[in-house]
Each structure stands twice: as C-alpha cells, then as structure tokens.
N, C-alpha and C positions, 0 to 999 in steps of 0.2 A: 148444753152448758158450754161446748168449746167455745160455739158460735159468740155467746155472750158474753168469752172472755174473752175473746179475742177483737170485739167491738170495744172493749171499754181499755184496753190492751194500746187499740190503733186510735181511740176517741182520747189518751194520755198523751199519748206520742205525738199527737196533733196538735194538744196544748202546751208542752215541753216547748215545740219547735215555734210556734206563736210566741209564747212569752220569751224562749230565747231570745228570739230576732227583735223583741220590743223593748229587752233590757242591757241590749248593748249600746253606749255610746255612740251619738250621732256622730260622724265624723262633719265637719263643716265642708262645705262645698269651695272648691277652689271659685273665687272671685273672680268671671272673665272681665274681660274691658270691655264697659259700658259699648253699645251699638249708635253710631254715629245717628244724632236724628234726619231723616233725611229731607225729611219736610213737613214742617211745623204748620203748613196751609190746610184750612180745614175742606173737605170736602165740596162744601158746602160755598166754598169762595172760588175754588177753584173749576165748577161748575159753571157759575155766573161767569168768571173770565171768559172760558171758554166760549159761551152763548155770547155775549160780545162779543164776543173777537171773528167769531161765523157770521153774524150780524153783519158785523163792518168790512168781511172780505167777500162779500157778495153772496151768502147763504151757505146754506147746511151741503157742501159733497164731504167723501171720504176724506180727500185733500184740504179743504181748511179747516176739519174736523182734527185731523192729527196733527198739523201744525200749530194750531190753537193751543193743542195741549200738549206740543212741542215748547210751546212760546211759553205758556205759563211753570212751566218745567227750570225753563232757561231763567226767567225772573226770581223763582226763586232759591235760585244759587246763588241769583248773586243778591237778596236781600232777604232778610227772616220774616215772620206775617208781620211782627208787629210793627216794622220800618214800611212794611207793602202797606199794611191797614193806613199809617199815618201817613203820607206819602200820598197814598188816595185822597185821606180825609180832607186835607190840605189843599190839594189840586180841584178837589170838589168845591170847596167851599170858597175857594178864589176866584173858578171857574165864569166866565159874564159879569164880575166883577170891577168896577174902575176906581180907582181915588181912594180917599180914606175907608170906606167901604170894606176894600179887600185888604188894609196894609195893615191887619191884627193877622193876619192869617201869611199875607202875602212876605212880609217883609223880614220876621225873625230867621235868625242864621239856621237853625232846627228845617226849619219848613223851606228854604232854599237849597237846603243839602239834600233832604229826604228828596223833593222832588227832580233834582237835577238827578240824583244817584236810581230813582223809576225811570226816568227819561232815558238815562245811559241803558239800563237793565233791558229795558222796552225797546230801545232801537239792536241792544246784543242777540235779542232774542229774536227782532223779524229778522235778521239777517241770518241769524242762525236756520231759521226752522222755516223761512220761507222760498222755495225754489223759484226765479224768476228769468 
C-alpha cells in the first residue's frame, strides 16, 4: 500500500510541476539584430562559376580550385545574385552579337551599368585571389 501511494504521490507531483511550467506566461524573447546575409548566391551558381573559372585557368589543381572560389567570393561583395544573374544575362545575350541585333540588350543604361559594375567585380576579384 505505501509503494502505491507513494507512486500516485510522485505521479501528482509530476503533473503539479508540468502544468506549473505550462501555465506561466511566455516571456517574449528579446529580438536580436537580424544576421547580416552574407550571400544570397545559390549553391548551385556558384558551383558553375567555379568549374568555369578551373576551366579557363588551365584545369582542376588545388590552386585554381581555391582561387576560383576565392574569386567568386570577391564578386559577390561587391554585387548581390540578382545584379550577378542580370549582369550575366545581359553579357550573354550581347555576347557574338553586332548591329541592331544586340542594341535591345546592349545599349540600355540598366545593362551598361550591371555589366561595367561585373567587369569592375571580375577584374577586383583576379587580382584579389589570384597569385602571379
């Protein structure tokens, strides 16, 4: 009989302390300051730069492997994806391009800033990340 009351005893006291703790007021969490994004590039893109960029410095070592992803690092400081996305789009689609042809693409102030401001990002970044 003790044993039995002193389960049902310790099996109150278990529920006391439960519902205590779930009928007090939530206190609200102190708000920290948001976490700086630090790069909005997806995986996925920055992947591809990379294989480019080993492609075009003479293949896969350690060394333009990190640099690569040194460079793509560097780019996107100094532009966010969606300036890098349009910036490519732009360069792409002008790219072999002469005449009327490219000047929907080539000639708007949008698409001469984006690509001048890739061109600045792309030459900050080989200098930065490449040893010569």
């Amino acid at each position: 009989m003790k044993i039995k009351y002193s389960s049902s005893i310790f099996g109150l006291a278990l529920i006391i302390v439960i519902s205590g703790c779930a009928t007090e007021p939530e206190k609200p969490l102190e708000q920290a300051e948001p976490t700086p994004l630090v790069s909005d590039y997806p995986t996925r893109d920055r992947v591809e730069y990379v294989l480019n960029c080993v492609a075009q410095h003479g293949g896969l070592t350690y060394i333009t492997q990190y640099a690569c992803g040194c460079k793509i690092d560097k780019i996107a400081e100094k532009l966010n994806f969606s300036e890098y996305e349009s910036a490519k789009t732009f360069t792409y689609l002008t790219k072999g391009q002469t005449g009327d042809a490219a000047s929907a693409m080539r000639d708007p102030a949008q698409s001469k800033d984006l690509r001048k401001r890739l061109k600045d990002a792309e030459a900050y970044a080989e200098k930065s990340c490449f040893v010569k």
